[in-house]
Every structure is written in C-alpha cells, then in structure tokens.
PyMOL CGO cylinders between C-alpha atoms (Angstrom):
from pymol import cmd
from pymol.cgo import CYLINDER

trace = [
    CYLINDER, 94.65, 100.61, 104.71, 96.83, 98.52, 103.03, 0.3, 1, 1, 1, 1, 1, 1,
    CYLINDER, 96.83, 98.52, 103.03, 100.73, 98.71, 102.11, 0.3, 1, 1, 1, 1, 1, 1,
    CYLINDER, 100.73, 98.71, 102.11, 99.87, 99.67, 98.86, 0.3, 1, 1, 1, 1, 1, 1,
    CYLINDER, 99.87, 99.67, 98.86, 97.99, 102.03, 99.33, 0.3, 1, 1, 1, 1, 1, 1,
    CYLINDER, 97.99, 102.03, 99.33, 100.10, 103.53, 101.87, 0.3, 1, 1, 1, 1, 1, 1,
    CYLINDER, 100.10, 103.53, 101.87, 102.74, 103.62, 99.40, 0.3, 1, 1, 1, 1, 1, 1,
    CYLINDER, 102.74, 103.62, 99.40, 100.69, 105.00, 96.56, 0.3, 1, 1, 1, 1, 1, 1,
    CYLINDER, 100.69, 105.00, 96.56, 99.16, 107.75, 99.00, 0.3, 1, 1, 1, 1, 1, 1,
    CYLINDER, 99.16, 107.75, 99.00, 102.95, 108.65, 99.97, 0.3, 1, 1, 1, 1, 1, 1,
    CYLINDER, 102.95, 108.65, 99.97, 103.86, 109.35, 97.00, 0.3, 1, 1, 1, 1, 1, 1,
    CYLINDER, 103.86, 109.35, 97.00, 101.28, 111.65, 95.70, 0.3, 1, 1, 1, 1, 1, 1,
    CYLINDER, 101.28, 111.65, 95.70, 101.74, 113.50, 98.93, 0.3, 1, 1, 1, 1, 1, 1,
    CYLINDER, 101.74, 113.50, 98.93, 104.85, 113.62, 98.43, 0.3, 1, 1, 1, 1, 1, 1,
    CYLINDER, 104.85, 113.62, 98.43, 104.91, 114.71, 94.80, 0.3, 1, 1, 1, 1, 1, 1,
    CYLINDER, 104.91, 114.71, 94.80, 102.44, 117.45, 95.54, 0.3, 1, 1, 1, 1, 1, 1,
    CYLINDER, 102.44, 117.45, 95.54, 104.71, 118.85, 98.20, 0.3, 1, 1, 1, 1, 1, 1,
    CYLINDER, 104.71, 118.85, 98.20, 107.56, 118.95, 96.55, 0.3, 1, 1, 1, 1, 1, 1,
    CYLINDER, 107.56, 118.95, 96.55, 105.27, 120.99, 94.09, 0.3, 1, 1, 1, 1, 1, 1,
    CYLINDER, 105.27, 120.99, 94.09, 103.80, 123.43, 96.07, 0.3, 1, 1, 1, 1, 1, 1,
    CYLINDER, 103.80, 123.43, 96.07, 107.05, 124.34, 97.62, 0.3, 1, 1, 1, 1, 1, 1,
    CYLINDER, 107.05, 124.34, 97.62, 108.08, 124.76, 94.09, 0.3, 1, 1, 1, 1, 1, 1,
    CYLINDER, 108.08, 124.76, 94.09, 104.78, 126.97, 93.44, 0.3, 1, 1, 1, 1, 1, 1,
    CYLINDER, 104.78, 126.97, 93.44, 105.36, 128.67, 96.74, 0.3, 1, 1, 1, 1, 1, 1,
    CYLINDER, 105.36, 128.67, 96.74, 109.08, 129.49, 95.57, 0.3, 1, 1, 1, 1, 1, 1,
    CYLINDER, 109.08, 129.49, 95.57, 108.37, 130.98, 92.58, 0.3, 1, 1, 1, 1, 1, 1,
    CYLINDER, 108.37, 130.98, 92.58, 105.69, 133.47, 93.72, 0.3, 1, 1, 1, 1, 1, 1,
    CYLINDER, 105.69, 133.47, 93.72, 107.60, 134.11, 96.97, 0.3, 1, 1, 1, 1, 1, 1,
    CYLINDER, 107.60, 134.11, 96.97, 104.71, 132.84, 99.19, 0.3, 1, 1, 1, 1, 1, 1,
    CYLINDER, 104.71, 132.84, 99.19, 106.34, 131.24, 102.32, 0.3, 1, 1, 1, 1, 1, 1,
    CYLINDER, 106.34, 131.24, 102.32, 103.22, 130.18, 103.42, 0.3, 1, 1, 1, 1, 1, 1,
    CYLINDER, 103.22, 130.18, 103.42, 102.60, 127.19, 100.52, 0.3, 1, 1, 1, 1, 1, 1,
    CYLINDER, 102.60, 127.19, 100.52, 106.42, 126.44, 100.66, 0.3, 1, 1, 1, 1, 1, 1,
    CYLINDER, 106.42, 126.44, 100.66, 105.60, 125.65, 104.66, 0.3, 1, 1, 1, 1, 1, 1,
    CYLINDER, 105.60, 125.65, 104.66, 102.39, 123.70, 103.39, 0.3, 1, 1, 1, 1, 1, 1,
    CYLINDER, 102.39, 123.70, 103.39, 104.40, 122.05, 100.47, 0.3, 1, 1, 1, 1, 1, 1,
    CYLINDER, 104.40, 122.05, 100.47, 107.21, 120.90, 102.82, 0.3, 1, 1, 1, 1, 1, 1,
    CYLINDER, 107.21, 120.90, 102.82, 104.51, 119.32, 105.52, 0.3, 1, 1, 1, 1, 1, 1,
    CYLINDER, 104.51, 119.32, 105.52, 103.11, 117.74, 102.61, 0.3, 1, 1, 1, 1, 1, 1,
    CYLINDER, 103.11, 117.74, 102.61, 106.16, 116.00, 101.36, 0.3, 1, 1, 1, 1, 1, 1,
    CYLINDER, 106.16, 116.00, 101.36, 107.20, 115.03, 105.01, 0.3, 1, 1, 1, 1, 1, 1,
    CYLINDER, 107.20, 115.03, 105.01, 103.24, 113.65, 105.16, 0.3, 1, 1, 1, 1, 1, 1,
    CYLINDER, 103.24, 113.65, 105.16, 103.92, 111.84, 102.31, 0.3, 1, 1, 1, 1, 1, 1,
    CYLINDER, 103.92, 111.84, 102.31, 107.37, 109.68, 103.33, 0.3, 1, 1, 1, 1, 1, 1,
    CYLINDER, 107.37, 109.68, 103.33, 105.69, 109.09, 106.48, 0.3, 1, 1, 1, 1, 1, 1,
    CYLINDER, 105.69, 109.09, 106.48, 102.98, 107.03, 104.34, 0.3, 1, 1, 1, 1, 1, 1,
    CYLINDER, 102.98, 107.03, 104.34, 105.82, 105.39, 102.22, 0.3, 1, 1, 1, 1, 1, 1,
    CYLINDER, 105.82, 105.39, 102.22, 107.61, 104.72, 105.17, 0.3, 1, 1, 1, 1, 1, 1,
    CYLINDER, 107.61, 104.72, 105.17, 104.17, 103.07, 107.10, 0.3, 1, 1, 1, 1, 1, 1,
    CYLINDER, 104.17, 103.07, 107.10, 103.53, 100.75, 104.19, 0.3, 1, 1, 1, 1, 1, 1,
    CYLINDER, 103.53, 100.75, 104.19, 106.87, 99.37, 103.73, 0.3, 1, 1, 1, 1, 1, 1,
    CYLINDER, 106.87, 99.37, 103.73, 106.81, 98.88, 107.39, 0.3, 1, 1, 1, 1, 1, 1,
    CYLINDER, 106.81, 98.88, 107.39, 103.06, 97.20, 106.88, 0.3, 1, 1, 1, 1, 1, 1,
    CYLINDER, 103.06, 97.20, 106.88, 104.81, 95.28, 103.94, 0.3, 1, 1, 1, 1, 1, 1,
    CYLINDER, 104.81, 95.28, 103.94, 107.37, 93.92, 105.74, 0.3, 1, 1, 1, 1, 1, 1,
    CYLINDER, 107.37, 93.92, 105.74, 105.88, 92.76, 108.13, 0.3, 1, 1, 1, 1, 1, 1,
    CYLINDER, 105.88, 92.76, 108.13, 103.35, 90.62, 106.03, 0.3, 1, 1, 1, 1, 1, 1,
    CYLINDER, 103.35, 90.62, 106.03, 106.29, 88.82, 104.52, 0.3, 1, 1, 1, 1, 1, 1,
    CYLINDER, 106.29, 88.82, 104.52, 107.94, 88.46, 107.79, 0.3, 1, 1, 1, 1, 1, 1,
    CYLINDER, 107.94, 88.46, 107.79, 104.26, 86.15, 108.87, 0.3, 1, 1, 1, 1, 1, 1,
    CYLINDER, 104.26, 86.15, 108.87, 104.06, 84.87, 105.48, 0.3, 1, 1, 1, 1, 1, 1,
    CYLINDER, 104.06, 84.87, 105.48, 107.25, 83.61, 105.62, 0.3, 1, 1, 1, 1, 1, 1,
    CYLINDER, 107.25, 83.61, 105.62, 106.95, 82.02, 109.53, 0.3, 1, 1, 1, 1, 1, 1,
    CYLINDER, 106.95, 82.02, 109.53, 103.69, 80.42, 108.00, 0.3, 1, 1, 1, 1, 1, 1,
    CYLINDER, 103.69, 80.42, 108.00, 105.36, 79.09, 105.48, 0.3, 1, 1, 1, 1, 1, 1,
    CYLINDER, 105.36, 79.09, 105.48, 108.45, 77.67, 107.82, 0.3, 1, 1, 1, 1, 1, 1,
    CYLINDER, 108.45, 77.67, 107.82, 105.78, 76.35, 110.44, 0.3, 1, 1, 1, 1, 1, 1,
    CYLINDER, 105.78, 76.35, 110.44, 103.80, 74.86, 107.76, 0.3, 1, 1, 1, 1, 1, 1,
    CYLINDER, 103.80, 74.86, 107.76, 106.84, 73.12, 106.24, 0.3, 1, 1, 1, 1, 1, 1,
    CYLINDER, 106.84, 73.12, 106.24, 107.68, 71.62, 109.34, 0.3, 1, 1, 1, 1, 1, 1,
    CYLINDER, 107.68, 71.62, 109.34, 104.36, 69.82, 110.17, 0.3, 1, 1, 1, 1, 1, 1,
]
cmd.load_cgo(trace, "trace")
C-alpha cells in the first residue's frame, strides 16, 4: 500500500469513528462508542503509517538526487 492510500484509508477510518461514537452517544450504546473510538485510533494509525511511508520516499528521493548530483 502506498502513502496515499494510507492516508486516504486513515481518514475514512477515522471519520467513521468519530461517527459511530457520535451514533453510539446519542442512543446510549457503549458498545459502538468502544467500536467508534477503535476505529478512529485505527484510522490515525494509517495517517500516521503513510506520512511515515511518505517521508521516507522523499528522504531516498532526495539522497538520489544529492548522489546523482555529485557524479
């Protein structure tokens, strides 16, 4: 999987947490506010994955293109 899709992943994860614990809230069921929070936690753990994936594909692109400057 790529960064991007990491990211993009994240986020939905994320979004749908944060709406099921809203869900959860409003009908008083603990058990999809306990889902909805996993969810969200699921989901910055992808965003935080592909910026880490994303970061370090600029850190290579950019030694590439320091060793290839130097040659």
């Amino acid at each position: 999987m790529g960064a991007t899709t990491d990211k993009i992943k994240g986020v939905a994860n994320e979004t749908m947490g944060k709406a099921k614990q809203g869900i959860g809230e409003a009908t008083g069921s603990e058990h999809l506010q306990g889902e909805g929070a996993a969810q969200e936690i699921k989901g910055k753990g992808q965003q935080a994955l592909g910026d880490a994936k994303q970061a370090t594909k600029d850190a290579v692109n950019t030694a590439a293109g320091a060793a290839n400057k130097n040659l």
